[in-house]
N, C-alpha and C positions, 0 to 999 in steps of 0.2 A: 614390746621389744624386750628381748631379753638383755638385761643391761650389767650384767656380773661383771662382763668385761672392764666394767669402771671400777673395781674392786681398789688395783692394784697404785690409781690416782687416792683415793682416798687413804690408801695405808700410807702413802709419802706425807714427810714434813711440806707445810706451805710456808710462806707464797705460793701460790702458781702462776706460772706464765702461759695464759691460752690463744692459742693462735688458729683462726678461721684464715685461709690463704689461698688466692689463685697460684697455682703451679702450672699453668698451662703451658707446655711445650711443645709447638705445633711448626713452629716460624723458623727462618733462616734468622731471623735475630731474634732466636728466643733465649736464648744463655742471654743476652744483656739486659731484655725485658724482665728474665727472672730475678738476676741480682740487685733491679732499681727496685721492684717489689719486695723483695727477701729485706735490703736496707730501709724501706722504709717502716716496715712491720718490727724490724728489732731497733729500728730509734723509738718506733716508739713505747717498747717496751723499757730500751733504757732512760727513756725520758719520766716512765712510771717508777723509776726507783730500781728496777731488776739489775740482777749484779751482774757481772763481766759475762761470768759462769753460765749464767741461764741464758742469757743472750747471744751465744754461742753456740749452745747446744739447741736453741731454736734453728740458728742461721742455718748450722750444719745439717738438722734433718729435713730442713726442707728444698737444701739441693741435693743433699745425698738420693742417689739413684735416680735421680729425673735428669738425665742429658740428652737426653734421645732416645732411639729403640721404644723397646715394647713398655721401658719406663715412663716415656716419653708421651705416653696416653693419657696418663694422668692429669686431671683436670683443679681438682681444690683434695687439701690436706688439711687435718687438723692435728695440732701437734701439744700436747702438755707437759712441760717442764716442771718438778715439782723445785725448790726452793735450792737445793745440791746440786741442779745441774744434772740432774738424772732424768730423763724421755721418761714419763711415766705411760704416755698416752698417744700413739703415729697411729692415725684412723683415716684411708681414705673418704671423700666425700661424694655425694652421688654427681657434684657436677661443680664448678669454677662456683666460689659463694659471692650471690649479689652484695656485699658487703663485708668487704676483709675485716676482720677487727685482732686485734692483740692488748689482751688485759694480763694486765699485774696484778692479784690479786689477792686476799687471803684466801678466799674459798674461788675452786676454779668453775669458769666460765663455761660450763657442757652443755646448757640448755640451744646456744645455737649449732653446739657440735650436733646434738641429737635431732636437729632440723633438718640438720643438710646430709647428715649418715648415707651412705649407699644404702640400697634397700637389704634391711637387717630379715629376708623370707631364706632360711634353709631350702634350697633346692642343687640339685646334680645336671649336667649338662652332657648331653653326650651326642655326637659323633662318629656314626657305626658305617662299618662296611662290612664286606664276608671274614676280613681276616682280624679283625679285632673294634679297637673304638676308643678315643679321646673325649677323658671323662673330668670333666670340673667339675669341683662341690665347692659352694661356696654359700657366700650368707648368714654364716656362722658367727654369731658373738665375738668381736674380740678376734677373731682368726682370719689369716690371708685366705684365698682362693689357694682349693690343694687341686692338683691336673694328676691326673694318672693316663699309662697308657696300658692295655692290654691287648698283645699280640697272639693270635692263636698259630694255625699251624696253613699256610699257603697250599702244601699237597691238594693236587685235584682239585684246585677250588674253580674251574669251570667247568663247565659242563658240555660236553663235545659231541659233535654230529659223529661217531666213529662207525657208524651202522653194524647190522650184522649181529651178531649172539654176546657180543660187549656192550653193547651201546646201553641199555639198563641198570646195566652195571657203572661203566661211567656215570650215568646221569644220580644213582643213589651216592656213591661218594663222593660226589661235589657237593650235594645236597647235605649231608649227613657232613662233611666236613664245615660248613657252614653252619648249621648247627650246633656242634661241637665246640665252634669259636665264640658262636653266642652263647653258650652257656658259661663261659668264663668271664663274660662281660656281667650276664647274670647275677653271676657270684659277687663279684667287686660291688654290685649294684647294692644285694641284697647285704653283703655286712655292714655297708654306708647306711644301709633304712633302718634294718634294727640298729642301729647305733646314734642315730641320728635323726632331729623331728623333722623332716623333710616336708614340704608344700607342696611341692612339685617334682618328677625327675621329665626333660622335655629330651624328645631322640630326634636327630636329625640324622642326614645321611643317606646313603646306599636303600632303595627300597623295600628290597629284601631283609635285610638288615633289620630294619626299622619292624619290620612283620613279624620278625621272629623276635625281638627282643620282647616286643609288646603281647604277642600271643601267651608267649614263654614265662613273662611276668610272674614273681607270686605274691602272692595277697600281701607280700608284708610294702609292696609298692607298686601295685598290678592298678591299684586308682589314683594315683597321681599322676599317669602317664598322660605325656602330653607329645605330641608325634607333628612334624612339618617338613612338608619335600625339598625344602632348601638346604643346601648346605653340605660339605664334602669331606673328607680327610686327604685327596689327593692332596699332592704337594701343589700349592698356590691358590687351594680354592677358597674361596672369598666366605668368611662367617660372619663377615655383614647382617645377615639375613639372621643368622643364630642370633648374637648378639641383638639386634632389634628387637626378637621375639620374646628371648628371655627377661629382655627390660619390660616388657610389655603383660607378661606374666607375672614379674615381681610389680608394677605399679598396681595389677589389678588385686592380688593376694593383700599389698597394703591399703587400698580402699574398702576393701573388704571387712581387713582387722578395724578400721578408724568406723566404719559404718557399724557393725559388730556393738564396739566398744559405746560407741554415741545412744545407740538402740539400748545397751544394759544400763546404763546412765539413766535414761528417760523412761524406764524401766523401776528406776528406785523405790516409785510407791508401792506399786505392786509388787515388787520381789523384797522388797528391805537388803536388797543388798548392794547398794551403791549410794553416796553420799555426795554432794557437789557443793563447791563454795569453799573458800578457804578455811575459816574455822571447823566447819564439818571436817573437813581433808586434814587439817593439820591434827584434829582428835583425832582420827582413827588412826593416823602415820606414830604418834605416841605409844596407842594401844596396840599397835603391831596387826593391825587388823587390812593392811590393803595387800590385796592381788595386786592391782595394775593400776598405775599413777597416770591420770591422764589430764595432759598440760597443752592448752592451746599457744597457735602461735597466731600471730607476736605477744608476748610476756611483755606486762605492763614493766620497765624497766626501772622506775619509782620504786615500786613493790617491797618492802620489808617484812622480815619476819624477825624473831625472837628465838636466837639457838643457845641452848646453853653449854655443858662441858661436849654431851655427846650428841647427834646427828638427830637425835629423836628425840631430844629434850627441847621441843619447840613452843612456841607461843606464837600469838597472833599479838597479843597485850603483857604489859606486867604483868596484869591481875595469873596470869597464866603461867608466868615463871616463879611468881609467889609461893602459886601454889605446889609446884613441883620442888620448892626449896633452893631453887637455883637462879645462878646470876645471868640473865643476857645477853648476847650479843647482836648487835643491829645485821641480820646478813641480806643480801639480794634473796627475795622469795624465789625465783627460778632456783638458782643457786641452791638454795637450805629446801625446800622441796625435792632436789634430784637427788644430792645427798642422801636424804632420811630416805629418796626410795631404795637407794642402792642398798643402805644397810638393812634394810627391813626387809629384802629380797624382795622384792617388789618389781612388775615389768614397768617399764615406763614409755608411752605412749604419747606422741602429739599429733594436734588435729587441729584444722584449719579451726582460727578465731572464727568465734559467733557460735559455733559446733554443738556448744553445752547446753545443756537446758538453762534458760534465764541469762546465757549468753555470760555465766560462770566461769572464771580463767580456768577452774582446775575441778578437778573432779575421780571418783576414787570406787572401780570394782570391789569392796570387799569378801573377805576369807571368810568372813563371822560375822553376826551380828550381836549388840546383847541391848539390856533396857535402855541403857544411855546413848545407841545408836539413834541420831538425828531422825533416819527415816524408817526405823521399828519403830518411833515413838504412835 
């Protein structure tokens, strides 16, 4: 998972206030059910010491926009307050979190944020009939869901029994207008692919539609299609069926990436290029050597590490900050592992406990290898 979007928490001053929260608003008393939850999640951040300031701007963004309507879907949020009272962090979550938590912290709490993430797979959504197409992208780092719509031109868009020395004639410019309108969906399609690392674009809708988008395709997204006869753009039709499918396509793209990742791990003898174990992991995050941080869950919550001024001055032991000439701080190892991935550009990945070879909390695709690599030795 591409995890940059965490940038913009780590440049804020700490404390941080992190909050894991059901926002479900489904009920005829869901406004009262939300603000017994909202209160009991900012007592307890003011019971951790958090100031007026930040327990406020918790409260406030996790009613803001959820009272119903299409906001009103929303199921769990995670929200990070840095120490000013400034939102560093409003990340919807893939679903209500089995477990609310709200920490006060000096270094903030993301490793459950990163559990319950919506599924972070870049893909396009679309919604086609003869005259245009309802186009979502979403999945994107750090970014809402963008909708667009594209309207082509109505003229002749059916095709008519009119017999006689016109009738071929009608029948090609319904045709050819239809066309026409899919190539403008096309277009929209293809600046979104070169621009963006896409998994998947899925087309539902209008059959025709769907035949021409997908025939029409060009290579820069012609194999990511994915095509299902459900689903409408008239006014009222149910995208139930879209929505299921496209869950169903990002679960399988992150089983893929988690299976992938597990496979290059167990892989480490042979390739030298993957390390597991915390010491091993926390060398190579020093040396600026990992591609993709990969942390199981559940995260032993015991767990310490050793940080010093900056993010990558870690230790497992003294002997370790001795040697880097710096002084210590006790931090939660989730914590000071997401960090050093975030700064070190690094993706960061979680995979169900047990997952690793020798059943290791953590473990680390690397960029490089050199002599002092664990598993080149």
């Amino acid at each position: 998972m591409d995890v940059s979007f965490l940038e913009p928490v780590f440049a804020a001053a700490g404390p941080y206030a992190t909050v894991c929260a059901d926002v479900t608003h489904t009920t005829e008393s869901a406004d009262a059910e939300l603000d017994l939850r909202v209160r009991a999640l900012t007592e307890q951040l003011a019971e951790q010491g958090a100031p007026e300031a930040v327990v406020e701007a918790v409260r406030a963004r996790l009613t803001e926009g959820n009272e119903g309507g299409e906001a009103g879907t929303l199921k769990g949020r995670a929200v990070v307050v840095a120490a000013d009272g400034s939102v560093v962090l409003d990340q919807v979550l893939a679903d209500a979190p089995a477990r609310e938590t709200a920490e006060w912290a000096p270094h903030p709490d993301l490793l459950p944020v990163l559990r319950q993430l919506a599924g972070r797979v870049p893909h396009i959504v679309v919604v086609a009939d003869r005259v245009g197409a309802d186009i979502t992208v979403a999945g994107l780092a750090g970014q809402p869901d963008e909708e667009r719509q594209v309207e082509g031109d109505t003229f002749h868009m059916r095709k008519v029994k009119v017999g006689g020395w016109a009738h071929n004639t009608y029948m090609h410019t319904a045709e050819n207008q239809w066309e026409e309108n899919a190539g403008l969906v096309i277009d929209e399609l293809t600046s979104f692919a070169r621009r963006l690392q896409l998994r998947f674009v899925l087309i539902a809708g209008d059959v025709r539609a769907r035949q021409i988008l997908s025939d029409k395709a060009p290579a820069a997204w012609s194999d990511l299609v994915v095509t299902m006869e459900e689903g409408g753009r008239a006014a009222g039709a149910d995208r139930e069926p879209v929505e299921r499918r496209t869950a169903e396509l990002i679960a399988e793209h992150e089983a893929r990436d988690i299976a992938t990742a597990v496979e290059q791990v167990q892989g480490a003898g042979a390739h030298g290029l993957a390390v597991a174990g915390t010491p091993a992991v926390v060398e190579a995050l020093r040396k600026g050597q990992v591609e993709t941080l990969v942390l199981t869950d559940p995260w032993d919550d015991d767990a310490t590490l050793l940080v010093g001024s900056g993010p990558l001055e870690l230790g497992v032991k003294q002997q370790d900050m001795d040697a880097l000439g710096v002084h210590g701080e006790v931090v939660p190892a989730g914590a000071a592992l997401v960090e050093a991935g975030v700064a070190s550009a690094a993706g960061v990945l979680v995979v169900p406990g047990a997952a690793l070879p020798g059943e290791e909390p953590v473990a680390a695709i690397l960029r490089y290898t050199d002599a002092s690599t664990p598993s080149a030795q």
